[in-house]
N, C-alpha and C positions, 0 to 999 in steps of 0.2 A: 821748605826750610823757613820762609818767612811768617806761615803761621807758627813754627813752634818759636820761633824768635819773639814772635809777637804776647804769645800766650806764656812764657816760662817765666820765674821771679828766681830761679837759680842759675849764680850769679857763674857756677861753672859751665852749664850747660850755655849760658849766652855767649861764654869765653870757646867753648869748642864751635858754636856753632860760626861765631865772626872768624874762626880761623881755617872753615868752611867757605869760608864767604871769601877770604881773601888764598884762597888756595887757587895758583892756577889750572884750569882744567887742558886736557890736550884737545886741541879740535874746538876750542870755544872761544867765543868771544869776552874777553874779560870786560864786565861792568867795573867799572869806579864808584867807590862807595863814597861817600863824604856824611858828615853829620846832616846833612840837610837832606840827601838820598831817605836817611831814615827815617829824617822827622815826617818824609812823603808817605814811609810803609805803613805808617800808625800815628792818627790825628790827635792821637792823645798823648804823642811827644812831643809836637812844642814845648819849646823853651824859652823865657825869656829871654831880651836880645841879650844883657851882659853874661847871661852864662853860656847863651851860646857862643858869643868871643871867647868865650874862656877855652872854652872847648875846644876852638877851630885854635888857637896858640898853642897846641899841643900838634907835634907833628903828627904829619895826616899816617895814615895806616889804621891796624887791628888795632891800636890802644888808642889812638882817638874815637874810634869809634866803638870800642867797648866804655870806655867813656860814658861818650855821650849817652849810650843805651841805660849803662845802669842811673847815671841821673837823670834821663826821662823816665825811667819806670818809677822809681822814688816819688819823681815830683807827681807819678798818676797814681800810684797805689795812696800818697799822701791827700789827693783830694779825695779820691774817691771814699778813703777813711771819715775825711770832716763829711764828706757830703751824706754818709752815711750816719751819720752822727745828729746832724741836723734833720733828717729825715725820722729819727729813734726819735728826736727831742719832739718834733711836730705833733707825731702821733700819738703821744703821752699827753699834749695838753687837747 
């Protein structure tokens, strides 16, 4: 489940899957998720710190942490864009 969390950019598919995440199983140990759990699954969700206040001021559960996820993927699909941009720009000159 955490690669397809990690690898999907639909925005329903990451809402079923955190509602996976926070479904209790029988017979299991429930993990605690928190925004910071996630920024651990995938290094290219760091946040910076005010957005991540921002984040954690939202009560904890599936929607803070649907949250956080879709503004980490933004802020990685948006560098990876520039950085790809600049790498287009390089090779032209």
């Amino acid at each position: 489940m955490d690669k397809r969390l990690i690898e999907t950019t639909n925005a329903a598919e990451i809402k079923d899957l955190l509602m996976q995440y926070h479904t209790p199983k029988p017979n299991a140990h429930q993990v605690s998720t928190t925004p910071r759990s996630f920024s651990k699954l995938f290094s290219g969700w760091e946040l910076p710190i005010p957005v991540q206040h921002a984040t954690l001021s939202i009560p904890n559960g599936p929607f803070q942490d649907y949250i956080y996820i879709l503004v980490a993927k933004s802020r990685q699909l948006l560098i990876s864009k520039v950085s790809l941009k600049i790498l287009v720009i390089e090779m032209v000159m």
